[in-house]
C-alpha positions in Angstrom: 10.0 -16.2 9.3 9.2 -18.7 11.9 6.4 -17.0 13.5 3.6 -14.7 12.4 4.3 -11.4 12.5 1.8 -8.9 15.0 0.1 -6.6 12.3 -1.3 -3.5 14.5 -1.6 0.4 13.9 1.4 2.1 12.4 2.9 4.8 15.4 4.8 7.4 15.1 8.1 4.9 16.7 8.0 3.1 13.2 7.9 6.1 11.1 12.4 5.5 10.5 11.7 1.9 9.2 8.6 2.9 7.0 10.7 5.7 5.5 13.6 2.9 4.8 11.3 0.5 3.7 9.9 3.2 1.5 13.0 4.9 0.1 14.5 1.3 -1.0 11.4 0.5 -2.9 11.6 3.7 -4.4 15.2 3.3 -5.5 14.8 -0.4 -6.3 11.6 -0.4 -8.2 9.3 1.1 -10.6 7.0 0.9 -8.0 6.6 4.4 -6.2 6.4 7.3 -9.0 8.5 9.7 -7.6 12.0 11.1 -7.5 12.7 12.2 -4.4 13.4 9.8 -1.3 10.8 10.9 1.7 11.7 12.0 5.1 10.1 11.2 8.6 9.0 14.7 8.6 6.8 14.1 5.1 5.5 10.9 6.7 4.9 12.3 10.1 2.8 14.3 8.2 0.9 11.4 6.2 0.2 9.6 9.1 -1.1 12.3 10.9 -3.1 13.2 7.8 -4.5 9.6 6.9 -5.4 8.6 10.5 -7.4 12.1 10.9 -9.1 11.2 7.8 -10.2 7.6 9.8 -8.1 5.5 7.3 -6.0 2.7 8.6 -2.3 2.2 8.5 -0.7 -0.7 9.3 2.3 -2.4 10.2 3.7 -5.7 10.1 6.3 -6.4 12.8 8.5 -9.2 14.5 11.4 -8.9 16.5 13.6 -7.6 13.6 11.3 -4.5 13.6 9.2 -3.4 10.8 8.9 -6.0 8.2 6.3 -3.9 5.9 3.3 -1.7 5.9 -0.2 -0.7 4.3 -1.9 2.3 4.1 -5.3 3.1 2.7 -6.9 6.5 1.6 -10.0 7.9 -0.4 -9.6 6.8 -4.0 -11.4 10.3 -4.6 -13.0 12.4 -2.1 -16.1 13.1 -3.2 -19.0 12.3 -1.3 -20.0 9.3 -4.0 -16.5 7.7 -3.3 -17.0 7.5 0.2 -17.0 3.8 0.2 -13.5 3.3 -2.1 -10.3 3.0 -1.0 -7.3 3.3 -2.7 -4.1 1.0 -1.0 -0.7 0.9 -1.2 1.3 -1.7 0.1 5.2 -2.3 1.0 7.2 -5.1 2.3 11.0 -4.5 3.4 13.3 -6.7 0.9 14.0 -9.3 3.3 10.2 -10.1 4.1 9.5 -10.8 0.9 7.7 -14.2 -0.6 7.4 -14.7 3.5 4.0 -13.8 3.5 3.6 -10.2 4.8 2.4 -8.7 2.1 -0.5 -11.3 2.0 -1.0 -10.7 6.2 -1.1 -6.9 5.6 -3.4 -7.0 3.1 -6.0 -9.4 4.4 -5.8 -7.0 8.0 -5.9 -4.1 5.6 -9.1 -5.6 4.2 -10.8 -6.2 7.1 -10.6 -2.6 8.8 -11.7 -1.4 5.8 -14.9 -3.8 5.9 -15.5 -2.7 9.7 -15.4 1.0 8.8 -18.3 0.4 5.7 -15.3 0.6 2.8 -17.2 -1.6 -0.3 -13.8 -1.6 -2.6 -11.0 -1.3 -2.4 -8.5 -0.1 -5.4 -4.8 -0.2 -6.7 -2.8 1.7 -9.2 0.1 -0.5 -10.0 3.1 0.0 -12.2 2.2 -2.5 -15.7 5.6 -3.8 -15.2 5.4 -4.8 -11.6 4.0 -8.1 -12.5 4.7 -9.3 -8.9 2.2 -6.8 -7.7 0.0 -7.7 -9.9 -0.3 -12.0 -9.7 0.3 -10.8 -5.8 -3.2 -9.0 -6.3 -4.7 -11.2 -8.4 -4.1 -14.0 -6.0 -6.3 -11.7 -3.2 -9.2 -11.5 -5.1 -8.3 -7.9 -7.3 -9.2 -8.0 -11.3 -8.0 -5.6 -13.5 -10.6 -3.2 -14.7 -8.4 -0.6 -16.2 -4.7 0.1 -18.1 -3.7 4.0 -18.6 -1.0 4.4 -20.7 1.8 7.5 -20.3 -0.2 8.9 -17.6 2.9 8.8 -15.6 6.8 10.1 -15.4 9.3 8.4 -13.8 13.5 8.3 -14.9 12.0 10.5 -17.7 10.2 7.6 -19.1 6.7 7.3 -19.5 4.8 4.7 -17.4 1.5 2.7 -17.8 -0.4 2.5 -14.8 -3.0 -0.9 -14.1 -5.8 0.1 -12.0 -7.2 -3.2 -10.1 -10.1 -3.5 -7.8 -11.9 -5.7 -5.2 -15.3 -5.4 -4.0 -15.4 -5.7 -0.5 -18.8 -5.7 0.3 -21.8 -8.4 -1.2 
């Protein structure tokens, strides 16, 4: 990439590359435990949700279009996890190792701070270790490993939870 990408709200115009971006990482990966590639309907309907709900979702873009995106929600919504966030990031294949990911994440962090988020969480595949040294390069630590909690291929999955407090 020779410049920095703009990283701004995600819109309803880059809901087609978001749902590519998305739907090769879920073919590609061990990422995203699910079956079933999403539509623009299903994340018209996610965006619509998670911005009513006040939580950011961002984009990366150049002039090739969307490069990758970010998207935060409650990690549980009870009243005593107001202030934790759950993420989940995704860069399209040819952004990769350019950076993005890192750009999205620190923007990511920062809206979070403004709207009083103290920490921010991941649940990440145990054998995505490029999610997991990309996280542990941004400040997350591991504070949790849960073994077969998840199905995907018919195979069960360990999931890493990792965490980063925001606030001092």
């Amino acid at each position: 990439m020779m410049t920095s990408p703009l990283i701004r709200p995600a819109s309803e115009g880059d809901l087609v590359a978001i749902v590519d971006i998305y739907n090769d990482v879920l073919e590609t990966s061990s990422t995203i435990w699910r079956e079933e590639p999403t539509s623009v309907a299903e994340r018209r309907e996610w965006l619509a949700e998670t911005c009513s709900l006040g939580y950011p979702v961002l984009v990366a873009v150049d002039a090739s279009g969307v490069l990758g995106f970010i998207a935060a929600e409650p990690f549980r919504r009870w009243s005593g996890y107001a202030a934790t966030c759950e993420h989940s990031i995704h860069v399209r294949r040819d952004a990769r190792d350019h950076g993005v990911g890192r750009l999205l994440l620190a923007a990511m962090e920062s809206a979070l701070r403004a709207r009083g988020a103290h920490v921010m969480v991941a649940g990440i595949d145990a054998e995505n270790d490029g999610s997991l040294r990309f996280h542990a390069r941004a400040g997350f630590v591991e504070v949790g490993r849960m073994p077969d909690v998840g199905q995907l291929r018919e195979a069960w999955r360990e999931l890493v939870l990792v965490e980063k407090i925001l606030a001092p």
